[in-house]
C-alpha positions as a Python dict, from the first residue, in 0.01 Angstrom:
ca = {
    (1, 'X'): (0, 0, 0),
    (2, 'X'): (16, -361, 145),
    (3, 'X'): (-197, -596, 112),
    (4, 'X'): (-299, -645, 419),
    (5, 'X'): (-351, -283, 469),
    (6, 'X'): (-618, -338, 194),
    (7, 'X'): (-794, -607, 329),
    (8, 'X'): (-826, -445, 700),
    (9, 'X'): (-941, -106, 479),
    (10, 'X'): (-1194, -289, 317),
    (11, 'X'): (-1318, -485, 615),
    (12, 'X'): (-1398, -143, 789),
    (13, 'X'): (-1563, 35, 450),
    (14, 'X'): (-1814, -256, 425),
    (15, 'X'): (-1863, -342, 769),
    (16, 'X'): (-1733, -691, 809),
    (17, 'X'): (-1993, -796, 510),
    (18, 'X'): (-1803, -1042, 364),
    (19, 'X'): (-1966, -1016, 40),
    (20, 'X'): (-1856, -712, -52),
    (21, 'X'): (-1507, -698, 43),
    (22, 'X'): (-1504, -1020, -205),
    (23, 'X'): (-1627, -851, -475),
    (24, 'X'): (-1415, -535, -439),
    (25, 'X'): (-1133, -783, -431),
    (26, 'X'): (-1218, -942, -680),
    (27, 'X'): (-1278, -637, -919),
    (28, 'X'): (-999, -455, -776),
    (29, 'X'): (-1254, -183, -691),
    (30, 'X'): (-1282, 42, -366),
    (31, 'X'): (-884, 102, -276),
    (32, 'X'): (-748, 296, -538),
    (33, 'X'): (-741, 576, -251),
    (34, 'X'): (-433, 505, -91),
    (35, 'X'): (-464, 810, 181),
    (36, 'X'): (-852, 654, 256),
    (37, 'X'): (-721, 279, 309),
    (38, 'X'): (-461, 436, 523),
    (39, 'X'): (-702, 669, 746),
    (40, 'X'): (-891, 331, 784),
    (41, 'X'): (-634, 159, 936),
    (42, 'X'): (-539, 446, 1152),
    (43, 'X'): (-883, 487, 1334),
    (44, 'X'): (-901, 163, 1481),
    (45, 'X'): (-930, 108, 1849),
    (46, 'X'): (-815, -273, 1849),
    (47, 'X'): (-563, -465, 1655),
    (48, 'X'): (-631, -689, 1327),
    (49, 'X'): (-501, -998, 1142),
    (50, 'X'): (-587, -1087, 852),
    (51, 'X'): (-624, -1377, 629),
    (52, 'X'): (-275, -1345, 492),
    (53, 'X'): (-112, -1320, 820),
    (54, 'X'): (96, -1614, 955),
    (55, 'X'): (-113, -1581, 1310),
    (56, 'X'): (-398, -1667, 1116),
    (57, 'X'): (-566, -2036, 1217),
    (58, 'X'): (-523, -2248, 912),
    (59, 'X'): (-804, -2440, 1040),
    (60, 'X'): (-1063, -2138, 1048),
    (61, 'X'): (-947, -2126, 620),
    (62, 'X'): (-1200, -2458, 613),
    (63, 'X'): (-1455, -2298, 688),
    (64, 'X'): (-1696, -2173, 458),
    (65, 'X'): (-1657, -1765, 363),
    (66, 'X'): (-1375, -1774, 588),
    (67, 'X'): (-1351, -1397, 787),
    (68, 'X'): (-1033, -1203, 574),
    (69, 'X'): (-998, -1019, 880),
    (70, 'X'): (-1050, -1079, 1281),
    (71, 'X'): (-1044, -776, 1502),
    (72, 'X'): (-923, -863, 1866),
    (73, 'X'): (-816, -719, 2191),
    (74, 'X'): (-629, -926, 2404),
    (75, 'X'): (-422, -1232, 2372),
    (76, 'X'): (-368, -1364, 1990),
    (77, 'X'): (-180, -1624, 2076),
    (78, 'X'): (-481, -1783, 2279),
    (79, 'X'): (-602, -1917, 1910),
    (80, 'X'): (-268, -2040, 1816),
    (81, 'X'): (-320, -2362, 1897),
    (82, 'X'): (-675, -2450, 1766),
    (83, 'X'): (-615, -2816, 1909),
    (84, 'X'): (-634, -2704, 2241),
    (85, 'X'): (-951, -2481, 2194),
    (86, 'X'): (-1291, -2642, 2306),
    (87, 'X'): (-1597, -2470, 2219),
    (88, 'X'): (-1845, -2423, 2506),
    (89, 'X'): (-2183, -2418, 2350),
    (90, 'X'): (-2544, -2439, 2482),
    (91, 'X'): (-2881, -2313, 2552),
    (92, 'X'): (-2972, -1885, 2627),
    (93, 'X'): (-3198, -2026, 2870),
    (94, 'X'): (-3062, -2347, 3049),
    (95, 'X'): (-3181, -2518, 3383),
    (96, 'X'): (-2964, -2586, 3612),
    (97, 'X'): (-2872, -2914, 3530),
    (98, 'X'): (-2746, -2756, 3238),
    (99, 'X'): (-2564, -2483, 3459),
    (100, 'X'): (-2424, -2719, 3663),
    (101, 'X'): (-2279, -2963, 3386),
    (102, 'X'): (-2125, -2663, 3208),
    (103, 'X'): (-1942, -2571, 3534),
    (104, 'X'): (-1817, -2854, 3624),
    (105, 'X'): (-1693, -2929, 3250),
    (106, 'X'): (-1487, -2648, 3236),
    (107, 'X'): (-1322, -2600, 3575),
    (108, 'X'): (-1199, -2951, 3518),
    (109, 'X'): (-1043, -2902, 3207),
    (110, 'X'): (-701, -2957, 3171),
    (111, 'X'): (-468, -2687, 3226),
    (112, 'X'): (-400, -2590, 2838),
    (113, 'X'): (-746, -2595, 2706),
    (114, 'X'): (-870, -2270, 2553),
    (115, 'X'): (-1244, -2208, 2601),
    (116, 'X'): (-1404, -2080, 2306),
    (117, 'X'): (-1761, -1955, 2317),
    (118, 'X'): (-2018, -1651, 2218),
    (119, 'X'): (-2043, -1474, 2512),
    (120, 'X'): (-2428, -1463, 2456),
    (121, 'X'): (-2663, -1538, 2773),
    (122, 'X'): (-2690, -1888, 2948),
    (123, 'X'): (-2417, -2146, 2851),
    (124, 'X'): (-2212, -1953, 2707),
    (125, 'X'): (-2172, -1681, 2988),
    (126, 'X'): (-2156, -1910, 3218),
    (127, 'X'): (-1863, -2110, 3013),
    (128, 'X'): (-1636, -1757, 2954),
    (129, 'X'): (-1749, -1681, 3370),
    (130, 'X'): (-1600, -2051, 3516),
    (131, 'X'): (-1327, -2081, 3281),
    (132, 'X'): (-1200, -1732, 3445),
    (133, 'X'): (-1294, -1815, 3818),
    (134, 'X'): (-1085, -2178, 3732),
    (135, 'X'): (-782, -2026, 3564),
    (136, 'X'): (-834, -2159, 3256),
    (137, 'X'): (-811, -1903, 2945),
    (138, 'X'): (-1096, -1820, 2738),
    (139, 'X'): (-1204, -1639, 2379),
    (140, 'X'): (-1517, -1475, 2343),
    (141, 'X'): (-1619, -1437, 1917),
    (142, 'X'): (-1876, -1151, 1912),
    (143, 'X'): (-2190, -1116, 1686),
    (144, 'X'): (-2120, -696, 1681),
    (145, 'X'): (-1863, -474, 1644),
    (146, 'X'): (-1486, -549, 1816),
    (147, 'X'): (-1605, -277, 2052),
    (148, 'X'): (-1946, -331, 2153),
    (149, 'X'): (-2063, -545, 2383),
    (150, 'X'): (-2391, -753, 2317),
    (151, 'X'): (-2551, -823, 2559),
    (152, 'X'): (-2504, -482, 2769),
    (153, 'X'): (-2522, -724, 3093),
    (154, 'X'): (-2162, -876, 3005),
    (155, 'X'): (-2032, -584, 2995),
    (156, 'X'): (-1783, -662, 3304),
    (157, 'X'): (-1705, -992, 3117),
    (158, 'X'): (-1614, -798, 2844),
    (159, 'X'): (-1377, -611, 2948),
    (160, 'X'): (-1191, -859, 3162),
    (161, 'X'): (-1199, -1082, 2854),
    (162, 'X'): (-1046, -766, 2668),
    (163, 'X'): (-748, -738, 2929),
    (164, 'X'): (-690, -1084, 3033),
    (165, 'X'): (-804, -1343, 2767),
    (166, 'X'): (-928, -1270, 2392),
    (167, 'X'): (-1232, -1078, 2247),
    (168, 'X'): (-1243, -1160, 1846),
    (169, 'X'): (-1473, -1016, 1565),
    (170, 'X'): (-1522, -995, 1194),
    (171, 'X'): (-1679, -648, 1254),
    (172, 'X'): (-1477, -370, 1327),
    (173, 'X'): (-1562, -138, 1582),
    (174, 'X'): (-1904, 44, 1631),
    (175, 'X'): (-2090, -203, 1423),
    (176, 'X'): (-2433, -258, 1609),
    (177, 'X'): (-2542, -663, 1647),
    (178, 'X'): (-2785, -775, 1381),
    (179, 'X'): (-2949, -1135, 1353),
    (180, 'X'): (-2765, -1230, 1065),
    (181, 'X'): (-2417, -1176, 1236),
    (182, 'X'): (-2449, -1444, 1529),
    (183, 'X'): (-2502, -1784, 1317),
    (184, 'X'): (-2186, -1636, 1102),
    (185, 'X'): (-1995, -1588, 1426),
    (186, 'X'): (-2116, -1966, 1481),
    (187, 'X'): (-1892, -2080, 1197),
    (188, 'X'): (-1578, -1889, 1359),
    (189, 'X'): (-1641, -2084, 1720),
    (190, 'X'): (-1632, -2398, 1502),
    (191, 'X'): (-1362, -2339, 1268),
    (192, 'X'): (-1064, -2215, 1574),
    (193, 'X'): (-1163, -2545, 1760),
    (194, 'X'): (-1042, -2876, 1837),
    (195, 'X'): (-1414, -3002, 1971),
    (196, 'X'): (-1704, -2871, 2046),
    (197, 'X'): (-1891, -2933, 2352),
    (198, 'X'): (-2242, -2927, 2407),
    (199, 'X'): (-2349, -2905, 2769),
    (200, 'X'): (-2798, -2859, 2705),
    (201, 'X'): (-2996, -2765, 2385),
    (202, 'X'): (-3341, -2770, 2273),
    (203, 'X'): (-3409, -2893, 1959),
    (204, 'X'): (-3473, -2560, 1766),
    (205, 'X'): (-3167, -2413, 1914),
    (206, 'X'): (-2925, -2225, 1712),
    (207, 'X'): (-2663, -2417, 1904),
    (208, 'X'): (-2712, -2712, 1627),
    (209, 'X'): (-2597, -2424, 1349),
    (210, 'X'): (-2280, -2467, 1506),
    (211, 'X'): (-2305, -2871, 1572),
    (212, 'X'): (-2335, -2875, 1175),
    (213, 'X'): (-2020, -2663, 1084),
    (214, 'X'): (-1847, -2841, 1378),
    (215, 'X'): (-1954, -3158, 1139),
    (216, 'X'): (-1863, -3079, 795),
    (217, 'X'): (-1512, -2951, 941),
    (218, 'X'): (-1442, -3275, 1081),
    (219, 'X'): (-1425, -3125, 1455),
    (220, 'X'): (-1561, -3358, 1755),
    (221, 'X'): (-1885, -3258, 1897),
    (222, 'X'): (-1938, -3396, 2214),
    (223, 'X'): (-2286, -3390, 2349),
    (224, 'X'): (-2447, -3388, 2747),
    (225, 'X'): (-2735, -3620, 2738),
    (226, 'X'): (-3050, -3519, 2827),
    (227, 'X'): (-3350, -3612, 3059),
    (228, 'X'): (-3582, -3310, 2877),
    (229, 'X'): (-3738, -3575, 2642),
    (230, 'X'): (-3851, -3491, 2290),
    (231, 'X'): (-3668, -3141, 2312),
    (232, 'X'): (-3308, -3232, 2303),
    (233, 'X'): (-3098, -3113, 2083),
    (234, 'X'): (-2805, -3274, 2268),
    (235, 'X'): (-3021, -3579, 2326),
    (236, 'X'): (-3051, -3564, 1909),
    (237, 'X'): (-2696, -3500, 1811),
    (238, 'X'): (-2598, -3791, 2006),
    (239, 'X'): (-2817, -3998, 1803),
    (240, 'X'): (-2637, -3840, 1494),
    (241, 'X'): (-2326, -3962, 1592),
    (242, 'X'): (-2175, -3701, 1817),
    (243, 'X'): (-2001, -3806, 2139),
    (244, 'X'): (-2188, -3897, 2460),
    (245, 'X'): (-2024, -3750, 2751),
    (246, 'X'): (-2099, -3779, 3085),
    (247, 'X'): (-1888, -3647, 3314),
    (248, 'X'): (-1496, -3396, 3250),
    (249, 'X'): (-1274, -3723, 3192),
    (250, 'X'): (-1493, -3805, 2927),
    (251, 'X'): (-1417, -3461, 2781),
    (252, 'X'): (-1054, -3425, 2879),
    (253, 'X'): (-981, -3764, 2700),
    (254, 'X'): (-1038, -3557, 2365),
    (255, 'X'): (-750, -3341, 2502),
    (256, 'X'): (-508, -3622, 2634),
}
């Protein structure tokens, strides 16, 4: 067996849960079944790298419980470069000041960025959305399964990210969403990107989970200000120390 084979066996016995597949590592426990780790490997509807692999982002091995596999369809190469990936990042529920500044952002990014965001409601929708409609290539990293699509409403995003761009996961396929999953897939978004760009938050928004591993990585995180006073988690970050930016050539200089 290679090793690889074990790693992408273990990743769909457990689930993703990075815990476990550690620990059965580390024990040498759970693979002594060569036919099982095989049949695991063979069932997959997507395609896998692993931590070993050379197409994995030496970057994304910084961050903390690093994934030792990521399930994709689509485009690997998209995250070959992680300093030309920007991380769209924002609010589920954003006005449209916050709609508008995320649009404009991104269809005026230069043409080699790489948009990297969640795919959840609000910002980051509406990042994955202009970045298509403006040419620009995108990555979606899911909180669920490789194959399931959360929330059911991007489902037509989804797949045209599949085809055209790149859907990535540390769940293989038919694993449901849970809480838990979505600030881990925060640490992903972080770890494959050059910046991170924060276009409207509110203070208590799990958009900052992401500021902070942006932080200890070393990435930039470049912040929107805000007029909603008091609940601003752009607004705070900037106060932190993250970048003010105002309009795209204040973003694109980070990609000059």
């Amino acid at each position: 067996m290679e090793p690889r084979e074990i790693i992408i066996s273990l990743a769909v016995k457990f689930g993703g849960d990075w815990d476990l597949i550690y620990r059965s590592l580390k024990l040498k426990k759970d693979y002594e079944d060569e036919e099982e780790v095989l049949d695991n490997c063979r069932k997959l509807n997507c395609q896998a790298i692993t931590i070993m692999d050379p197409e994995y982002p030496e970057q994304l091995k910084r961050v903390r419980k690093p994934p030792f596999v990521l399930f994709y369809k689509g485009d690997i190469s998209l995250i070959k470069h992680t300093s030309d990936c920007l991380g769209v990042i924002g609010s589920r529920h954003p006005t449209e000041f916050g709609i508008i500044n995320t649009q404009k952002m991104v269809t005026n990014l230069p043409d080699q960025v790489v948009v990297v965001s969640g795919m959840a409601i609000g910002i980051d929708t509406i990042a994955h959305k202009t970045a298509i409609s403006s040419r620009h290539k995108t990555v979606a990293v899911l909180g669920s399964g490789i194959d399931v699509c959360y929330p059911v409403s991007n489902q037509d995003l989804f797949e045209e990210l599949s085809r055209f761009n790149l859907v990535l996961s540390e769940y293989p396929p038919g694993i449901a969403p849970s809480i838990p999953f979505f600030p881990a897939r925060n640490r992903i978004i972080a770890g494959l990107c050059k910046s991170v760009l924060v276009t409207e938050a509110s203070l208590r928004s799990g958009t900052l989970i992401t500021v902070g591993i942006a932080v200890q990585l070393g990435v930039d995180v470049l912040c929107v200000p805000s007029n909603n006073l008091g609940n601003s988690g752009t607004n705070y970050c900037i106060k932190q120390g993250a970048y003010l930016v105002e309009t795209f050539d204040d973003v694109n200089y980070f990609f000059a």
